[in-house]
C-alpha positions in Angstrom: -3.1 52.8 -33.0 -3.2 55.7 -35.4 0.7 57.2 -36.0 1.6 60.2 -33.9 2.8 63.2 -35.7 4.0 66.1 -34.3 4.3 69.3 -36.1 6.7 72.3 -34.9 5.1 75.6 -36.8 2.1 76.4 -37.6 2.5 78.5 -41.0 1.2 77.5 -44.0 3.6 74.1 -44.6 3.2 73.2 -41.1 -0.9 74.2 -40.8 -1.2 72.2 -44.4 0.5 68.9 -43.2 -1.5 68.9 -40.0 -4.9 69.0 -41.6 -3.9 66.5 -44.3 -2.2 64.2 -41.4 -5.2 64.6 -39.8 -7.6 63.6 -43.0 -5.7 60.7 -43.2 -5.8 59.1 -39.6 -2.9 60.9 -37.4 -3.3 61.9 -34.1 -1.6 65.0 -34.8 -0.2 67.5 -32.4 0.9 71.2 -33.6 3.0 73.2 -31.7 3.3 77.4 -32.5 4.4 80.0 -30.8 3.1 83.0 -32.6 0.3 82.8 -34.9 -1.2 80.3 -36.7 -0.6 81.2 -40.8 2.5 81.9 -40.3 4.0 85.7 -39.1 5.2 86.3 -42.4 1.5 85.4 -44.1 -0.2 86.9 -41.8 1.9 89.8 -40.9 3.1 90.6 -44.0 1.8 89.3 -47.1 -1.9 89.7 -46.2 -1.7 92.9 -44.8 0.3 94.7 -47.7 -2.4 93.6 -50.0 -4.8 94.9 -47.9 -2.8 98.3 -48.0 -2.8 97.7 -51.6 -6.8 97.5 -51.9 -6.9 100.8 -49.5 -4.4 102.3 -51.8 -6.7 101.2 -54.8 -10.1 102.1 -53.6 -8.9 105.6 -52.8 -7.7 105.5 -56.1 -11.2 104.8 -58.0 -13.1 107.4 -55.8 -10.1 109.8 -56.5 -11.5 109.4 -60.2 -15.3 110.0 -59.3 -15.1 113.9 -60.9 -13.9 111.9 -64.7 -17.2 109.5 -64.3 -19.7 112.6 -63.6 -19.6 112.8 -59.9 -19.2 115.0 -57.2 -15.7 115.5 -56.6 -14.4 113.6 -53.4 -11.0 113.7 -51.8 -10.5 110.8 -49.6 -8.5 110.8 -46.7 -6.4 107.8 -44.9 -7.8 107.2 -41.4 -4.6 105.4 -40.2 -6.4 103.9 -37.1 -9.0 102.4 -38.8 -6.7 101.2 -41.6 -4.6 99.6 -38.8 -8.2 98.2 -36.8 -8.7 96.5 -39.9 -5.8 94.9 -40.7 -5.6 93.8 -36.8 -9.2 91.9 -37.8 -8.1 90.3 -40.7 -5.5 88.6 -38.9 -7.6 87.2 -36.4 -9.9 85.7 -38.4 -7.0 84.2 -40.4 -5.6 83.0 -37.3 -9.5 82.0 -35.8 -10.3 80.5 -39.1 -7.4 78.0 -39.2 -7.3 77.3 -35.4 -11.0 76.4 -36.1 -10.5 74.0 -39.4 -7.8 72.3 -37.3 -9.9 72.0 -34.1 -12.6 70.6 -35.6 -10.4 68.1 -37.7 -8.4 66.5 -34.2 -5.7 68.4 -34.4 -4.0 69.0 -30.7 -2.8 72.7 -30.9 -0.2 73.8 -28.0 0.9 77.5 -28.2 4.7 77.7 -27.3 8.2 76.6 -28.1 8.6 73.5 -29.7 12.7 71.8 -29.0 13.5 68.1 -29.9 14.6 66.2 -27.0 15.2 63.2 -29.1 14.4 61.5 -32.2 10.9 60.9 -31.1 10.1 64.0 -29.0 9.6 67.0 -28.4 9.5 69.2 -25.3 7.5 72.0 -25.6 7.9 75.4 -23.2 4.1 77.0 -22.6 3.2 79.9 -20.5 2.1 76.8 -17.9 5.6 75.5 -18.4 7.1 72.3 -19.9 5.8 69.8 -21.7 7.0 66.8 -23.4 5.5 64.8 -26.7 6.3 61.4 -27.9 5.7 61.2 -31.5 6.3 58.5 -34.4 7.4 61.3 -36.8 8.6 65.0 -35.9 8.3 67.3 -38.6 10.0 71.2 -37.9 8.2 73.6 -40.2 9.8 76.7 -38.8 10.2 79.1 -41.9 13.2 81.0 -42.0 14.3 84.2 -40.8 16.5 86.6 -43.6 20.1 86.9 -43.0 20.9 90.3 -43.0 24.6 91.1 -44.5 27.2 93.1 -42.8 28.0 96.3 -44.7 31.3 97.8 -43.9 
């Protein structure tokens, strides 16, 4: 009987050990609650350097009149800017589901709690569930502490 893994966050740890579990023979089960890569990949780091890109391409066609051609003055089309940055997140987030799908991996969005040393009860939108497992792992990321100024 294979060993039964289950993996509380689906970032980039918790994504990473799943497929490699998987590779290797684990019945794997993956538990998020947001979106899989992680919120503060896929929220944050990807789409700032998306920003960046928008930032730099308006910057090259800014320079158009110094390489010969036509003046142009771009303009930020906030919605569209935002339409794309929604679709690069859900192809992150489809892309990854789809790698772990097709590797085994059991993928149940909600709340992930140990119960025990063993398992895990897990709160969906269908309500509770509970997961026995050989080996938890809690890949949960971290939230910044924010100081009290006086």
């Amino acid at each position: 009987m294979p060993t039964r893994l289950v993996i509380i966050g689906g970032g980039p740890a918790g994504n990473h050990a799943a497929s490699r579990a998987a590779k290797l023979g684990a019945e794997v089960t993956l538990i998020e609650r947001d979106t899989m890569g992680g919120a503060a990949h896929v929220r944050d780091c990807v789409p700032s350097k998306a920003m960046i890109a928008t930032g730099g391409a308006m910057s090259y066609v800014g320079r158009a009149d110094g390489m010969g051609l036509e003046p142009l003055e771009p303009t930020l089309d906030l919605d569209r800017l935002k339409q794309r940055l929604g679709a690069i997140e859900h192809r992150l987030h489809d892309s990854l589901r789809d790698l772990l799908d097709r590797q085994g991996v059991r993928i149940i969005e909600g709340s992930g709690r140990l119960t025990g040393p063993r398992s895990v009860a897990v709160d969906t939108a269908e309500g509770t569930e509970e997961v026995e497992a050989d080996a938890v792992l809690v890949s949960t990321g971290s939230s910044p502490r924010v100081p009290a100024f006086s």
